[in-house]
N, C-alpha and C positions, 0 to 999 in steps of 0.2 A: 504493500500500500504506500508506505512512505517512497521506497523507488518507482512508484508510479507518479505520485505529487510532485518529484523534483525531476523526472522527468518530464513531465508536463511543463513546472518552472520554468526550465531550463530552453525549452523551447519556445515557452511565451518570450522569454527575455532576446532569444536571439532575433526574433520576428520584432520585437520594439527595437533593438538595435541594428537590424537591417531598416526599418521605416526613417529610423534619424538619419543615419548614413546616406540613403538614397535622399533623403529630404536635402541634407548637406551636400552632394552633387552636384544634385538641381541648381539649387542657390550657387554655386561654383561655377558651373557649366552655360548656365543660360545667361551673363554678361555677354559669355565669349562668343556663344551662339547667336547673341542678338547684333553683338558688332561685325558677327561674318555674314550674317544675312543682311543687313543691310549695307553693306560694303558691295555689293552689285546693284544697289537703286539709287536714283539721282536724289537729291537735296530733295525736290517736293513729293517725290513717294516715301520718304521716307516720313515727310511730316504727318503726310496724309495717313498710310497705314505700317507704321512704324514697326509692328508687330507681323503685317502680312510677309508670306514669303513675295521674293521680289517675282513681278512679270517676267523678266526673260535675267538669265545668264550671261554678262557683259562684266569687263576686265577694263571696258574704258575707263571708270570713275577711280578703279583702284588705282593705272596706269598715271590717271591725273592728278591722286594723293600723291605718289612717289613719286614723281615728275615737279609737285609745288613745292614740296617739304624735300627734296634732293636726297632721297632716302639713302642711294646706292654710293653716292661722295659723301656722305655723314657716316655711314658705315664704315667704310673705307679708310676716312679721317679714325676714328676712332679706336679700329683694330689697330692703326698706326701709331695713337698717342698711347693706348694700353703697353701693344709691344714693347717699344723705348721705352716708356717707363717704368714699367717691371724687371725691364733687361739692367736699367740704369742702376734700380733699387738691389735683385740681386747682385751684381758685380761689386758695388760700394760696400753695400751692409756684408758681404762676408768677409771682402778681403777686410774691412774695419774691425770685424768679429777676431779676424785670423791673430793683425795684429795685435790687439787688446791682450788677447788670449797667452800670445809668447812673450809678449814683453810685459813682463809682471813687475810692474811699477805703480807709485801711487798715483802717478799720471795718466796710466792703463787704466785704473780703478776710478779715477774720477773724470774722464771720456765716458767710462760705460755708466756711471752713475745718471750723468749730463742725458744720455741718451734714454734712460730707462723714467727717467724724471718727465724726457720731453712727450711720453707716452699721456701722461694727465692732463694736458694740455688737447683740447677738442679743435680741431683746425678750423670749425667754424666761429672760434674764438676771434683767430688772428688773419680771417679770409680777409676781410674789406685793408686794414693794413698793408697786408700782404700784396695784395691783388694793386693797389696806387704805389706801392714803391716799386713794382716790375712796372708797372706803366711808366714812371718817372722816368724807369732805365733803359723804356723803349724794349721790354719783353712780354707784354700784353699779349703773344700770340701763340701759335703750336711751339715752337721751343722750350717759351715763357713756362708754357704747359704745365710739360715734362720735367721741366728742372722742379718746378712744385708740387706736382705730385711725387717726384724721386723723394723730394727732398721732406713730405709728410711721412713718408715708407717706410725711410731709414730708422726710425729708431725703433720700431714694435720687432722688422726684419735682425736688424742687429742685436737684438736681444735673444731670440730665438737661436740665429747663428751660435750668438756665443755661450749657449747652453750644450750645444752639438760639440763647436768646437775644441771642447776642455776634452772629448772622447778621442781625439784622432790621436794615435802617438806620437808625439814630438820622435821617438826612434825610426820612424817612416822616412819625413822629412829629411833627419840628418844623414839619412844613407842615401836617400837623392843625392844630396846637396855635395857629398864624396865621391857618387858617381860622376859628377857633372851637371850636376842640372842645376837653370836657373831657379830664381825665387818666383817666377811668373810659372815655369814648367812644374814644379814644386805645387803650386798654387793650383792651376786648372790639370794637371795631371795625378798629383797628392791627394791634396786637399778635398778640390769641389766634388771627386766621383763619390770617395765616401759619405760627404753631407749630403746623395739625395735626398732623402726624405725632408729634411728640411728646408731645402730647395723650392721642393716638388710645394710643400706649405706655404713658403713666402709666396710663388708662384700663381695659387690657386686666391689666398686672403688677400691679396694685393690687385691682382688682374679684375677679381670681383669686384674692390673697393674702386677699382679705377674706372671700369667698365659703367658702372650703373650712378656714377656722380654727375650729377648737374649744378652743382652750385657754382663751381668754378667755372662751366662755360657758359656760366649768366654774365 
């Protein structure tokens, strides 16, 4: 009797927890479905019957979004200021990590302090600032960018680095370095292969933060 009542339970509960779920969906789905359906009907069918499916199957109006709003150069731009700036962000924030890391001084210790401190500080503190002394200097534009985004990147990037970094053996390094190899070969041939993972993280946290910001290209 009781394993019939909690099996019954059990099945009411999953039949309420599928009706929320599907309920949640809906609500989720039918934004997107109402902007792709009316993304084939002009301005006045869409006033009119905003909810009807459109009359006919047409790519013009889409064609004429992405043609007003330069969809495919705003793309383009963008994948470009991402790139360099992640590229910028990892190559600075490791090798900074690297040498922090070997040169154990309290110069080392309070560099990484400096960096770790600049993490509390929210960039939308010191955007407007920011944003009029690169105009002043005449870097208001894609370059301007990237050096400011690089230059947000570094310190959350260099702090992660130089958690990685205390792992790699300094006894690697020094038998390069009596092979022959330079402090650069050392670096991208040593160093950077073992720190993927954290790489792969600054990579991923960083390309996303760069990706999806608009305050800076207000």
């Amino acid at each position: 009797m009781n394993n019939s009542v909690q099996t019954t339970g059990q099945k009411l509960g999953k039949v309420v927890m599928f009706i929320i779920l599907l309920i949640m969906g809906l609500v989720t789905i039918f934004p997107i479905a109402f902007m792709f359906m009316n993304s084939f009907k002009s301005q006045a069918e869409i006033v009119d019957s905003p909810l009807a499916l459109p009359k006919e199957i047409t790519f013009k109006y889409i064609s004429h979004a992405m043609t007003e709003i330069k969809l495919v150069p705003s793309i383009l731009l963008t994948v470009l200021i991402t790139v360099l700036a992640v590229g910028f962000i990892v190559i600075l924030s490791s090798s900074a990590a690297w040498m922090m890391v070997r040169v154990k001084s309290k110069f080392a210790m309070f560099v990484l302090l400096l960096f770790t401190s600049s993490m509390l500080i929210p960039f939308q503190a010191v955007m407007y600032p920011l944003i009029a002394m690169f105009e002043n200097v005449g870097l208001k534009n894609v370059p301007g960018l990237i050096i400011m985004y690089g230059g947000f990147g570094l310190a959350m990037s260099t702090f992660l680095y130089h958690g990685f970094m205390k792992s790699v053996p300094a006894s690697l390094e020094e038998a390069a370095i009596i092979d022959g190899a330079s402090v650069f070969q050392v670096y991208f041939k040593i160093v950077m292969p073992l720190v993927k993972p954290t790489t792969v993280t600054v990579i991923i946290l960083n390309a996303m933060w760069v990706w999806n910001d608009y305050l800076y290209l207000s």
